[in-house]
N, C-alpha and C positions, 0 to 999 in steps of 0.2 A: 474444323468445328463450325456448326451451322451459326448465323447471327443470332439465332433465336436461344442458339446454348450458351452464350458467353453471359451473358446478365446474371445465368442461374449458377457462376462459380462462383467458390468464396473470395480467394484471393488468386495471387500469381506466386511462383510459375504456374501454370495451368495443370502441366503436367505433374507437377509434387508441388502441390500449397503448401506453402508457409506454417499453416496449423490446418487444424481439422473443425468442423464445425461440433460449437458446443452442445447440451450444456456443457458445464468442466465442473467435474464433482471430486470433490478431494479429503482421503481419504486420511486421517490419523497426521492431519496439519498440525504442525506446533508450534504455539508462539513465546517470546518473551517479547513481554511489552512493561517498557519503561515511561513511567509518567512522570516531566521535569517541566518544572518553572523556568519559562525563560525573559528575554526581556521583550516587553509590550512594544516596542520603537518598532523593534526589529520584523514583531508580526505583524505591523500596520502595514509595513511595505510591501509584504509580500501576499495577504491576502486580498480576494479579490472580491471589489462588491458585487452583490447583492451578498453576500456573506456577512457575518456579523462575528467577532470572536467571542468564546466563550470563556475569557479569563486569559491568563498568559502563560499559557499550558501546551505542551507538545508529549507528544505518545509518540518515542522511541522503539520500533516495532521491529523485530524481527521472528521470520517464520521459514522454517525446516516444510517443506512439503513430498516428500516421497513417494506418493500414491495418485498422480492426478490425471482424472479421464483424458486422455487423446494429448497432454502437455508429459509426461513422464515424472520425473525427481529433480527436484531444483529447489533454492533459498533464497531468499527475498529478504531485503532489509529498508527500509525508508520511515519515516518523518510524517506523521498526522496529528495536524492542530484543531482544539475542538473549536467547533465553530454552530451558531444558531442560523437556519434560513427561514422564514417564515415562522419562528418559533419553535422550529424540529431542528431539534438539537443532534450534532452529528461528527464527522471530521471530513476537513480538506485535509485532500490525498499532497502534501507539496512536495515530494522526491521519492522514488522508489527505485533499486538497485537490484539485479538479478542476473541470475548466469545461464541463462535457457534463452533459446533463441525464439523458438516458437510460443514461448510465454512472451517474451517483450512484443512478438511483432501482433499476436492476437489483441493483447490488452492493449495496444497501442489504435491499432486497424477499426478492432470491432468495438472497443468500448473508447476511455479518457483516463487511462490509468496512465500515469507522468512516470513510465520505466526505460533506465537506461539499464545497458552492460557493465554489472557491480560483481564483484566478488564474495560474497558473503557467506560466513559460516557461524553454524551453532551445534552445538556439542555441549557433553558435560568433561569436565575436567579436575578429576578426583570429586570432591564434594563439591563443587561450581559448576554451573548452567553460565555459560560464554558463547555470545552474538558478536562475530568479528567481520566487519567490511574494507574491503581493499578497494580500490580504483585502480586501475590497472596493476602496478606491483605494490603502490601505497597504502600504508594502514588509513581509511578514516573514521572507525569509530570499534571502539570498545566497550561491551558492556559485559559484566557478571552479577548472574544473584543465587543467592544458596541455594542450593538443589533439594526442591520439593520439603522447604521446613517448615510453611503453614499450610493445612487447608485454605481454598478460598471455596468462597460458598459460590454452589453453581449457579444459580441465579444469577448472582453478580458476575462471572464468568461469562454465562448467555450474554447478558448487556451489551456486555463490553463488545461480544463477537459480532454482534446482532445492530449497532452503530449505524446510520447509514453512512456513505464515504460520498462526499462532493468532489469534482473533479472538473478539469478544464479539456475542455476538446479543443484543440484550434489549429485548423489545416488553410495553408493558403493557396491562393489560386493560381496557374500558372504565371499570370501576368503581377504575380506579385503580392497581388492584394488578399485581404480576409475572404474566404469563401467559406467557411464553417467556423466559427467560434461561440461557442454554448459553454454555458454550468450542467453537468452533469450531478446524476442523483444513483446509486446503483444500491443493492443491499444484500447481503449475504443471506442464501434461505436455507431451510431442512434441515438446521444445526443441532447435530448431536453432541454436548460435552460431556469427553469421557473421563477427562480429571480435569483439577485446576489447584494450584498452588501461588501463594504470596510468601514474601520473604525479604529480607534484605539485598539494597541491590547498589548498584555505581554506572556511570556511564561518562569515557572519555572521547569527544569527541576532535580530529584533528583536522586543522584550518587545510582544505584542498580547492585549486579554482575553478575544477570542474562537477564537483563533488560538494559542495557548500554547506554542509549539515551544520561544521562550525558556526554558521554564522548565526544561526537560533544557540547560541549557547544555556550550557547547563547552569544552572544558579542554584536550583534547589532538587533533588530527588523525591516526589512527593509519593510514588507508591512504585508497585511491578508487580508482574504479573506472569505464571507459566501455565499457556492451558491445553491441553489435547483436545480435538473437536475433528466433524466430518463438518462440510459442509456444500452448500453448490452457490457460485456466484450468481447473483440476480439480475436479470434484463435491466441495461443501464436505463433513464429516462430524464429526458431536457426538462430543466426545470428553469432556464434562463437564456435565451438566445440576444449575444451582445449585436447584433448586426440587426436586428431588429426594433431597436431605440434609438427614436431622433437624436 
């Protein structure tokens, strides 16, 4: 390969990258997202400034995706707290779990999305919609909520999809030290919602130490949420470069 071709590949192996270049549009994604109270202590520590939080609230998310440009069928499950940056109200992305390889290593490579190798499933089960995540063979979280017994109004549906997500980029340099560490900014575009339901919902979360979700514990269940939607991820964008402050 000429020197002049290597710069223009996306990733390595050279000869089969790792993923395909985007966009990544995905097609009849499902979510259940659960919205819980948890304790404020616990989100001081782990959010990072320039962030601001917005309340003491974490979005329990899990999503079935089946249909996605150039990444295949895979499920996704992690943890977003809402958080205000400049007054644009949003969520840090703080753990996300999934079982596709060329989705962890793109959303890792090309964008700031925090994805490890999680086990996750969602299904319905008899009259129940259940998001179950494993860490290797371990249960760490369970959620159920009743299958499809309110409307939610699509509007509010949109919203919720349409968020933007903060995230942390931080790659270090050979020699050890920080060479990239930014706040990222990314937003989901083209959102089509083809339903959306509310309903009664629970979520058990289990103490794991690679796997941490316990440690934002549940305290209160304040809503949930099931929506069908298309969508296509948005071009991330720095909106905070930490190596760049005295």
């Amino acid at each position: 390969m000429l020197e002049s071709e290597v710069s223009k590949q996306i990733t390595t192996p050279l000869a089969a990258p790792a993923f395909p270049r985007g966009p990544y549009r995905f097609h009849n994604r499902e979510y259940l997202n659960i919205i819980y109270r948890t304790d404020l202590d616990a989100l001081r520590k782990i959010v990072p400034e320039p962030l601001e939080l917005d309340g003491a609230y974490v979005r329990f998310e899990m999503m079935a995706m089946p249909d996605t440009t150039g990444l295949g069928s895979y499920t996704e499950c992690g943890q977003a707290i809402p958080v205000k940056y400049n007054e644009v109200k949003g969520d840090y992305l703080h753990m996300m779990y999934l079982d596709n390889e060329p989705a962890i290593a793109v959303g890792r490579e090309s964008s700031a999305y925090p994805k490890k190798l999680g086990y996750p499933k969602l299904f319905v089960d008899s009259d129940t919609l259940v998001g179950t995540l494993k860490y290797g063979t371990l249960p760490v979280a369970t959620a159920t909520m009743g299958y499809k017994h309110e409307p939610l109004d699509l509007k509010e549906a949109y919203t919720q999809i349409a968020r933007p997500n903060f995230m942390l980029k931080i790659i270090q340099g050979y020699d050890g030290k920080p060479r990239i560490c930014e706040l990222i900014c990314a937003e989901n575009t083209d959102i089509n919602i083809h339903g959306a339901w509310t309903g009664s919902a629970r979520l058990q979360l289990f103490s794991h130490a690679l796997a941490p979700l316990a440690d934002l514990p549940v305290l209160e269940i304040v809503s949930a949420s099931h929506i069908l939607t298309d969508l296509t991820l948005g071009t991330p964008k720095i909106v905070h470069d930490y190596l760049s402050v005295k």
